[in-house]
C-alpha positions in Angstrom: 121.2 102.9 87.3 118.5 101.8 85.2 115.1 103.6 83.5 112.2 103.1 85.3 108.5 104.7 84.0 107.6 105.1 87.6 107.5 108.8 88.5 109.7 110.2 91.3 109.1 110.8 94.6 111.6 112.9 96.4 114.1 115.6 95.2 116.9 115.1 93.4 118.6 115.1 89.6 117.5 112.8 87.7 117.8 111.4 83.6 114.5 111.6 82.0 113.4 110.8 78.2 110.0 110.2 76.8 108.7 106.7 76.5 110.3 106.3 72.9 113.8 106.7 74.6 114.0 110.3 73.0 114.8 113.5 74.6 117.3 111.8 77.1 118.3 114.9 79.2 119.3 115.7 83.5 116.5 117.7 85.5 116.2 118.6 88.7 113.4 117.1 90.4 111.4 119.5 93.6 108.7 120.9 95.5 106.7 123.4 94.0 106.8 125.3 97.1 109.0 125.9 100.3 106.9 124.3 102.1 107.7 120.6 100.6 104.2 119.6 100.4 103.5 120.6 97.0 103.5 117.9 94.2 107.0 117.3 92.9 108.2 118.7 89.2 110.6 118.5 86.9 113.0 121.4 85.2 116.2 121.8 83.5 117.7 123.8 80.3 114.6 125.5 78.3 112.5 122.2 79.8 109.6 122.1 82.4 107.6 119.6 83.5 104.6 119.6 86.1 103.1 115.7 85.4 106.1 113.0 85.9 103.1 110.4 85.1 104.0 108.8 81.5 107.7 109.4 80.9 111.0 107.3 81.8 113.5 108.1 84.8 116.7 107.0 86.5 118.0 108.5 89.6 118.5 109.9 91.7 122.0 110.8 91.2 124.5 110.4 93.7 126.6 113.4 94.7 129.9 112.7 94.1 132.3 111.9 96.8 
């Protein structure tokens, strides 16, 4: 697994940190909505994220076996 800046694009956990390699941290990445056509965001412990533009990811994590 390796950082990437481009944003997500389908559900899952993922790392995230801020460009500077800061704030490294797991979120959940998901639909705003039931519906699954909503744009995708971020959210974890006490952290919330609605623009995924701008930061660096890895991911999705597998489920374990």
């Amino acid at each position: 697994m390796i950082w990437r800046t481009q944003a997500p694009t389908t559900e899952g956990w993922y790392w995230f940190s801020e460009p500077d390699g800061s704030d490294e941290r797991i979120v959940n990445i998901y639909h705003q909505g039931l519906d699954g056509n909503r744009p995708l965001t971020a959210s974890g412990e006490n952290f919330a994220l609605f623009d995924l533009n701008g930061h660096r990811w890895a991911g999705p994590i597998e489920r374990p076996r």
